[in-house]
N, C-alpha and C positions, 0 to 999 in steps of 0.2 A: 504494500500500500504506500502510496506516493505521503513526502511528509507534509501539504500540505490540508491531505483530507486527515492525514493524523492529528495534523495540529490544532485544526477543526473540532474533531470528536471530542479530543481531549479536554478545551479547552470551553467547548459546551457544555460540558458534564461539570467540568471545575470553577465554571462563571458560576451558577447559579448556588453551586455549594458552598465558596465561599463567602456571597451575600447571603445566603442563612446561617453561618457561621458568623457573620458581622452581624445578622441581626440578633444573635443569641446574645452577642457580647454587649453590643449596648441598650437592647431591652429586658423586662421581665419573661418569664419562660412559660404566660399564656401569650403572646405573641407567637412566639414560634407554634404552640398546637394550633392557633389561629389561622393559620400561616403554613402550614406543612404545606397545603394544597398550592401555594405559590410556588412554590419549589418546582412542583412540573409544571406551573403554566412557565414560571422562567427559561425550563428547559425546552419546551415546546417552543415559544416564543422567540427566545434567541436564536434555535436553529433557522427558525423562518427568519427573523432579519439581519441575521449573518450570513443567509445562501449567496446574496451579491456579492459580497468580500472574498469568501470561497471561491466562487468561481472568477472573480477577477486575479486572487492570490494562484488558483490553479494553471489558469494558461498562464501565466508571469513565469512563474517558475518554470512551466512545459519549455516555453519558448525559448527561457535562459538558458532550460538544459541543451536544450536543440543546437545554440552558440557555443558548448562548452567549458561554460559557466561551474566552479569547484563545486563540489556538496557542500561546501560552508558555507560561500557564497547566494547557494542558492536558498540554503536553508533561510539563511540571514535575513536575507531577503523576503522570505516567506513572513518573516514573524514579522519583521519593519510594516509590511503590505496590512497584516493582520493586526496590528498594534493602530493603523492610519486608520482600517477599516471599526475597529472599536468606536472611534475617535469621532467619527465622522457621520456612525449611525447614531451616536448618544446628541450629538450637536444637529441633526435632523429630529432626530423627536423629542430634543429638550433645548434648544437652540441655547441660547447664552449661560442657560444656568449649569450645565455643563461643565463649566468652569467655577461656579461661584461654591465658594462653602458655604453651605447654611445649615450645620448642622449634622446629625449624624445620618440622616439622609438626602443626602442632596447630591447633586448630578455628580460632582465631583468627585464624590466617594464612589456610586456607583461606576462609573468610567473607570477610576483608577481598579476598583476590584477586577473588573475587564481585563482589562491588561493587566494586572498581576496575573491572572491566570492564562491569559497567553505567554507570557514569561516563563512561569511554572510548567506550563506546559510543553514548550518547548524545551527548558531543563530535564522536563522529564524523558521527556524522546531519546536528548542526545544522550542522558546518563543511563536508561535503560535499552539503548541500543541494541536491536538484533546483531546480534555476532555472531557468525558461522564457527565455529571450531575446525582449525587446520588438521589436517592427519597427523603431525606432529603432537596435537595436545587430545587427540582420539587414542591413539594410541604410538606412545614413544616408542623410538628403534630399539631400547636397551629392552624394554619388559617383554616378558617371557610369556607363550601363551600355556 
């Protein structure tokens, strides 16, 4: 799977977890059983208005790869694209306040939790990286069957 439908999933799953984890921390804990059900409209929700980011993050990268563009590079890239497209949906359906603190729910926090978990999520990718095992470390020349 290419990494930017990974970074997608993952980072789908980790938006809306961590703003219930932010809401744990600065309210009381009937909010959150208030609230559970938010949790998958978040994740429902985000999926749907992250699909443009996705697929504009997807051909980017396709096409980079096509140039021969490194896997860092491209990675890189991927999350930059997906860090803009946070950015850029929060300031379409929250325009200015986006930026503004006001408090422990306000655009700002939201947005940044976004991107923390594109971040995160891409830390995750690269530190659990699918790794092949060489024949060398399947099985060494000295050991004996």
């Amino acid at each position: 799977m290419k990494f930017p439908i990974r970074l997608w999933l993952l980072s789908i799953i980790l938006g809306p977890t961590l703003m219930f984890a932010w809401g744990l921390w600065v309210s009381d804990f009937h909010w959150v059983l208030d609230d559970l059900t938010m949790l998958l409209i978040f994740l429902f929700v985000g999926a749907l208005l992250s699909t443009p980011a996705l697929a504009i993050c997807y051909f980017t990268y396709t096409i980079l790869a096509s140039r021969g563009f490194s896997k860092q590079k491209l990675e890189l890239a991927a999350c930059l694209i997906s860090l803009l497209g946070v950015w850029l949906t929060f300031l379409i359906l929250f325009g200015m306040e986006t930026f503004k603190w006001s408090g422990n729910r306000s655009g700002l926090i939201y947005s940044s939790i976004y991107s923390l978990s594109i971040i995160l999520s891409a830390l995750g990718i690269w530190f659990f990286r699918d790794r092949k095992p060489t024949l060398q470390q399947v099985a060494p020349k000295d050991a004996q069957l």
